[in-house]
C-alpha positions in Angstrom: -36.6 -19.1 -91.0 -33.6 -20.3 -89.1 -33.8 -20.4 -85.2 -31.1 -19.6 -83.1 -30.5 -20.1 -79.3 -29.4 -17.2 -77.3 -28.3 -17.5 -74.2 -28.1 -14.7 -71.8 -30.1 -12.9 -73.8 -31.4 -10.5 -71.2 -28.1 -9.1 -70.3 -26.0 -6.3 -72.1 -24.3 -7.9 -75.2 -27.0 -10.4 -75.4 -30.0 -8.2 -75.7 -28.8 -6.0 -78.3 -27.4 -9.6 -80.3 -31.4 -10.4 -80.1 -32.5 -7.4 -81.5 -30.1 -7.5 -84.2 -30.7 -11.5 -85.1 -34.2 -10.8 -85.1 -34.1 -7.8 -87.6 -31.8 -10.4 -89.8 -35.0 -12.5 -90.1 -34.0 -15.1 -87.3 -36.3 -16.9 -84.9 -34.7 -16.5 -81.5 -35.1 -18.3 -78.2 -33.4 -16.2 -75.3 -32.5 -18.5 -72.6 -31.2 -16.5 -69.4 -31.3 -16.9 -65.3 -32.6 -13.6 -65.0 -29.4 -12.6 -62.0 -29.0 -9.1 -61.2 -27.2 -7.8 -64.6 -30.3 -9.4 -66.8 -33.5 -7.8 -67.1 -36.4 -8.6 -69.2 -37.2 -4.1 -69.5 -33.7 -4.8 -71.8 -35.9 -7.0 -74.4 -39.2 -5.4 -73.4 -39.7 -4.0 -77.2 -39.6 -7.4 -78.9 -41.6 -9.1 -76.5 -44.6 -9.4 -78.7 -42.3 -10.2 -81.6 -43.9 -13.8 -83.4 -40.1 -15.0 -84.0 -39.0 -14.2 -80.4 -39.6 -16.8 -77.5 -38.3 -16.1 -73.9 -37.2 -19.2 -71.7 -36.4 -18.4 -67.5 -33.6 -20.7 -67.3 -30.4 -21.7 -66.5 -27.3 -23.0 -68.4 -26.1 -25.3 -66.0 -29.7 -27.3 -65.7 -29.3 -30.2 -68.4 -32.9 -31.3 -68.5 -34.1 -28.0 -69.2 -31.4 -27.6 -72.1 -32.5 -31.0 -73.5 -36.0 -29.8 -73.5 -36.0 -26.6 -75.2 -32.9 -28.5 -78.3 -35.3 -31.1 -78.7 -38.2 -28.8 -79.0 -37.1 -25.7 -80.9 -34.8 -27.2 -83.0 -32.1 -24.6 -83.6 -29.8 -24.8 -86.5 -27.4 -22.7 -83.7 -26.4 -22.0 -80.1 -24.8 -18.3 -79.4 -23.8 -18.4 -76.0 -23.3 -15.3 -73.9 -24.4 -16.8 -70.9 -22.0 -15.3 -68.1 -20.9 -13.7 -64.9 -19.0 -11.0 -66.8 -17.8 -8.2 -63.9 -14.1 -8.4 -62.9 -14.8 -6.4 -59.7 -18.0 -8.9 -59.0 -15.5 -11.5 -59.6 -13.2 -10.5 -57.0 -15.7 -10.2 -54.3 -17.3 -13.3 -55.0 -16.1 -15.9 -57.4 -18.5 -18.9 -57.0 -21.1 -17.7 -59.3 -18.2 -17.3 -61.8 -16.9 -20.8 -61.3 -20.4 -22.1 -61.5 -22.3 -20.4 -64.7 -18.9 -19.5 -66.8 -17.1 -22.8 -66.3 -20.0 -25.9 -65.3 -22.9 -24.2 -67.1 -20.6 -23.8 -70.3 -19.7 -27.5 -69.7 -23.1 -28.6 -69.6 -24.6 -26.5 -72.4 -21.7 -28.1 -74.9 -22.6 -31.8 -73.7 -26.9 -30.8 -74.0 -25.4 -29.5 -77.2 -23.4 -32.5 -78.6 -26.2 -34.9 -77.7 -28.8 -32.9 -79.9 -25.9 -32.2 -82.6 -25.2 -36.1 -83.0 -28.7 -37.3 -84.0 -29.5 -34.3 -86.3 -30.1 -35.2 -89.7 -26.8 -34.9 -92.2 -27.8 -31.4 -93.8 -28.6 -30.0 -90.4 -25.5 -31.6 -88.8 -23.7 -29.7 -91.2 -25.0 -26.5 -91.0 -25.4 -26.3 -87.4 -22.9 -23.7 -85.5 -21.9 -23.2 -81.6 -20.1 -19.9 -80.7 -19.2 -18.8 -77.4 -19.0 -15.7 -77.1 -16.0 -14.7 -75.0 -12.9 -11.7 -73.9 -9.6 -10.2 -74.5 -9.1 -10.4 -70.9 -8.4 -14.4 -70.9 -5.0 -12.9 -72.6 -3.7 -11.2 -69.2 -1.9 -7.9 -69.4 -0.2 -6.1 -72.6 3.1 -4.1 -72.2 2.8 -0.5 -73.8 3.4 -2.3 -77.6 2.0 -4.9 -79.2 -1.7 -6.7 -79.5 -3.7 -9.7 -78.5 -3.9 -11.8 -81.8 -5.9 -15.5 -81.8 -2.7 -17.1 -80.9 -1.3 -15.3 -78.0 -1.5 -17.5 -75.0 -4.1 -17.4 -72.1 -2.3 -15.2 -68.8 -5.9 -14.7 -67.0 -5.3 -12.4 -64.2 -8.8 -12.6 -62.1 -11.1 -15.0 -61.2 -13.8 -13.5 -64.1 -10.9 -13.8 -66.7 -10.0 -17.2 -65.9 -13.4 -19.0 -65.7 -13.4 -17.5 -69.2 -10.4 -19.2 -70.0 -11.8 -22.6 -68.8 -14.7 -22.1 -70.8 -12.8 -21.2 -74.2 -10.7 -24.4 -73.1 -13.7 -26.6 -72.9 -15.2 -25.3 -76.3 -12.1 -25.9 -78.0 -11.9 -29.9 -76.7 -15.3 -30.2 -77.3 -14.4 -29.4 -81.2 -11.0 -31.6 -80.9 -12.3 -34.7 -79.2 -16.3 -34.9 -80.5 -16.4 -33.2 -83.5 -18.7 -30.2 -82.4 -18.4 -27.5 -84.7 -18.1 -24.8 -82.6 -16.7 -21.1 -82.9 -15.3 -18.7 -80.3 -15.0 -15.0 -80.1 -12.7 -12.8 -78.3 -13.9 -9.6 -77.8 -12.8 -6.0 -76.2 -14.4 -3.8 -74.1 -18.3 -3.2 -75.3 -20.3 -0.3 -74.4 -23.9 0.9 -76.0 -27.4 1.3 -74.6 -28.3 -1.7 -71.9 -25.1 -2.0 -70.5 -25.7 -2.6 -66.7 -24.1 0.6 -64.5 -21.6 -1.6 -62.7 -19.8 -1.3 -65.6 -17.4 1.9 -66.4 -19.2 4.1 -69.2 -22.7 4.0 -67.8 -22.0 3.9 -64.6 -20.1 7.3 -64.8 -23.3 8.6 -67.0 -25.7 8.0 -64.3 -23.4 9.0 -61.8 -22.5 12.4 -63.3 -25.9 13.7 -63.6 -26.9 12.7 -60.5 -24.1 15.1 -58.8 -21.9 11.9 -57.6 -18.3 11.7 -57.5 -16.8 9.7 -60.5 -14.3 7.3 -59.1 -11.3 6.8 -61.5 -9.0 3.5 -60.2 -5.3 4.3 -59.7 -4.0 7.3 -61.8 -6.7 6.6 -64.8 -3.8 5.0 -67.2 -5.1 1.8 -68.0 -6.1 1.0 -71.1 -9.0 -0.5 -73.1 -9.5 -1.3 -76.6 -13.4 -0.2 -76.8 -16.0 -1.6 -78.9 -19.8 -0.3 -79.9 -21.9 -2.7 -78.8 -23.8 -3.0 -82.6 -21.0 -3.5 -83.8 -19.9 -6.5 -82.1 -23.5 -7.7 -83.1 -22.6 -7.9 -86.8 -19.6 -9.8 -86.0 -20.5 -12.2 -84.0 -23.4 -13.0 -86.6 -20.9 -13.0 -89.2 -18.7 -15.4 -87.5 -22.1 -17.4 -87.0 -22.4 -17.9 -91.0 -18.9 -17.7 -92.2 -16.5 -18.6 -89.5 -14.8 -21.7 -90.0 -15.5 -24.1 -87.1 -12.8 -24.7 -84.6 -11.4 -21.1 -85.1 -11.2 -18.1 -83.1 -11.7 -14.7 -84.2 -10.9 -11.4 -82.6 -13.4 -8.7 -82.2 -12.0 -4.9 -81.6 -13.2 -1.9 -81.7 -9.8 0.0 -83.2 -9.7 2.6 -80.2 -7.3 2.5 -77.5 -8.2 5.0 -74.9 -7.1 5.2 -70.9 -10.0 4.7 -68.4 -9.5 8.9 -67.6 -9.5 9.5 -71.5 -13.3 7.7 -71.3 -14.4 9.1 -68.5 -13.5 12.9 -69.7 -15.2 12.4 -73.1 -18.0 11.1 -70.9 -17.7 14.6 -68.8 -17.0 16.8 -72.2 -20.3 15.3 -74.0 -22.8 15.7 -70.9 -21.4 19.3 -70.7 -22.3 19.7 -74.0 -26.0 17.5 -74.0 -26.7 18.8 -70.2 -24.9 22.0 -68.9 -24.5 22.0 -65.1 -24.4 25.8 -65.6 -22.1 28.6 -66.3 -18.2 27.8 -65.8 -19.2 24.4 -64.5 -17.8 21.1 -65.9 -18.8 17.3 -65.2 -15.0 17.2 -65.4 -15.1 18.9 -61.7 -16.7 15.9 -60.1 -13.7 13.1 -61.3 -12.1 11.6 -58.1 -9.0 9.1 -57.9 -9.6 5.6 -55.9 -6.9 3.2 -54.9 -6.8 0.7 -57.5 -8.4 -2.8 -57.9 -6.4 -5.4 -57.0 -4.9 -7.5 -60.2 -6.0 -4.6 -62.3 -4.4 -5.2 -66.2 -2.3 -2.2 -67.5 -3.7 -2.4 -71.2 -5.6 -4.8 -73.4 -5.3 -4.1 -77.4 -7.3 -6.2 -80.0 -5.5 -7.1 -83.2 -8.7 -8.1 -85.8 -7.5 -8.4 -88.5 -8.5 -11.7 -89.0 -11.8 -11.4 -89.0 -11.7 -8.6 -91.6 -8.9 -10.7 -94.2 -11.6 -13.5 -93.7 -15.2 -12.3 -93.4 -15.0 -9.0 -94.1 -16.0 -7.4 -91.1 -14.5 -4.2 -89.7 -16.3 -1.5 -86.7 -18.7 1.0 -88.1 -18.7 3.4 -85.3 -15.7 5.2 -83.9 -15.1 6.0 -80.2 -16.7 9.5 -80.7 -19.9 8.6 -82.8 -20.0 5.7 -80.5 -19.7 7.2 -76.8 -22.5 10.3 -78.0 -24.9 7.7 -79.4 -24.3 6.1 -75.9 -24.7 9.1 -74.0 -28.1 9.9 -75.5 -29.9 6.9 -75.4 -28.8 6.3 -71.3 -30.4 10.1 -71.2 -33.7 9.6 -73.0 -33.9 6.2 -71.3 -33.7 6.8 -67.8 -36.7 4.7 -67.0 -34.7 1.6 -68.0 -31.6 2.7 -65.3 -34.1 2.7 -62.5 -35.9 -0.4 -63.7 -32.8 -2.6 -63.7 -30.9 -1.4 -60.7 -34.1 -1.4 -58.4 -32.8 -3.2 -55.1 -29.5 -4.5 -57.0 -26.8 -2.0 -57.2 -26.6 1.3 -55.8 -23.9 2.7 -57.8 -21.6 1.5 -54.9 -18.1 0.5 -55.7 -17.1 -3.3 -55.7 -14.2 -5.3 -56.4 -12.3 -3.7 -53.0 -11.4 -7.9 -52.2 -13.6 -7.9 -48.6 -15.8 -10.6 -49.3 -14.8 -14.1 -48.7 -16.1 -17.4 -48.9 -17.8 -18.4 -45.7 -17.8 -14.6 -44.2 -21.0 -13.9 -44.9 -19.6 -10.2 -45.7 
């Protein structure tokens, strides 16, 4: 049984990526902080598991890295470990700087130390992949897609402590050898998602009667992604990526941010009637628009298909109702995770400052 390191294994992506490893007969350690967007009620059902081991930690503390490396002994390191929410971002950027650019740093030199006095067969087996986002590309024009080679345009301070991180892997590879493997992926969605983030949070907000706030005019656009999905390939690129590449990860559907929230509306009017001649459609508002907000990020992947063979399962429409149902049967999990941490408020309006205490 091989044993992998998680990192940020509490969060959205990276409980789901724990489930999934385990059910491929991995042992998994889940390193993660525990901040506001990672909850242990998202691991809660493989707790008990014998191959799963929980660590209350932090990427950016060196002796604790070295300790769990030299005592687990994984043959791999998948790290998710990140502030991930542009508006978050906007607001307040030192957490960004600090876990997505210095705790990536010091995971990779924790990680080089172990990786240089494994033995040879282990040396070569071993793997790192971060696991990053299309939005370290910047902004597409109406044509055209993101491939591995377009250059890095971040446009917020989320995207571009992203950027310094894929930087880092990649010199990491180039200057020490480490074989390590990055990911770019596109907008995920699925169950555990926190409800900062667009799909669930206009779930929960729609059946609870409040208004669903659409930035701008609702025409930017987002190559979306199911969650499982993005599982599968980043566990394929764990085994069969070649190490110093990148690989793309999209989901194959385009949509604009009003397209997602009205097949949000259609599907609860269909799972939860508000009542005769009523719509969830009804309750969409338009906000002024985030500042820096990208026009439209597309994924071109087919690299990672002409390679290793992976393509999405789940369309947009399978996807979003398979979404939509398990944030209704599990509404125990919403109240759980955003107890004293978000109130559905909206963020990313640019009013907080360093030093302002605001």
């Amino acid at each position: 049984m091989r044993t992998l390191l998680i990192t940020g294994g509490c969060g959205f992506i990276g409980s789901n990526l724990v489930r999934y490893c385990l059910k491929q007969g991995y042992r998994v350690i889940n390193l993660d902080k525990l901040t506001y967007a990672g909850n242990l009620a998202s691991v809660r059902d493989v707790e008990n598991n014998p191959s799963y081991n929980f660590v209350h930690g932090d990427i950016a503390d060196t002796d604790l890295l070295r300790k769990i490396l030299a005592k687990e002994q994984p043959s791999g390191i998948l790290n998710l470990a990140a502030e991930s929410h542009v508006d978050r971002s906007i607001d307040a950027p030192d957490d960004f700087i600090q876990t997505n650019i210095m705790g990536t740093y010091r995971l990779l030199k924790a990680t080089l130390e172990y990786w240089e006095n494994l033995d040879h067969p282990a040396k070569e087996t071993f793997r790192f992949l971060h696991v990053s986002t299309d939005e370290v590309f910047g902004s597409l024009d109406p044509e055209g897609y993101f491939t591995e080679t377009t250059p890095y345009n971040p446009r917020s301070p989320y995207s571009a402590s992203k950027a310094s991180s894929d930087h880092l892997v990649r010199a990491f590879f180039h200057t020490y050898g480490l074989p390590t493997l990055i990911t770019n992926c596109s907008n995920n969605y699925g169950p555990y998602q926190f409800p900062e983030k667009l799909i669930p949070l206009m779930i929960i907000s729609a059946f609870n009667g409040k208004p669903l706030p659409v930035y701008g005019d609702g025409s930017n656009i987002r190559d979306w992604l199911y969650v499982e999905d993005h599982c599968e390939a980043l566990v394929e690129v764990f085994e069969k990526g070649r190490p110093g590449e990148t690989y793309n990860i999209g989901g194959h559907n385009e949509k604009t941010n009003l397209e997602v929230v009205q097949a949000l509306c259609d599907l609860l009017d269909d799972l939860r009637p508000k009542g005769y001649n009523a719509s969830y459609r009804d309750q969409i508002i338009f906000v002024t628009d985030r500042p820096g907000h990208d026009r439209r990020y597309a994924i071109n992947a087919e690299k990672i298909q002409r390679e290793l063979g992976w393509k999405p399962k789940e369309s947009f429409e399978t996807g979003l109702e398979k979404t939509v149902k398990w944030y209704l049967d599990n509404q125990w999990w919403v109240k759980e995770v955003t107890q004293g941490k978000y109130n559905l408020e909206r963020l990313g309006l640019g009013n907080r400052r360093e030093g302002t205490g605001k």
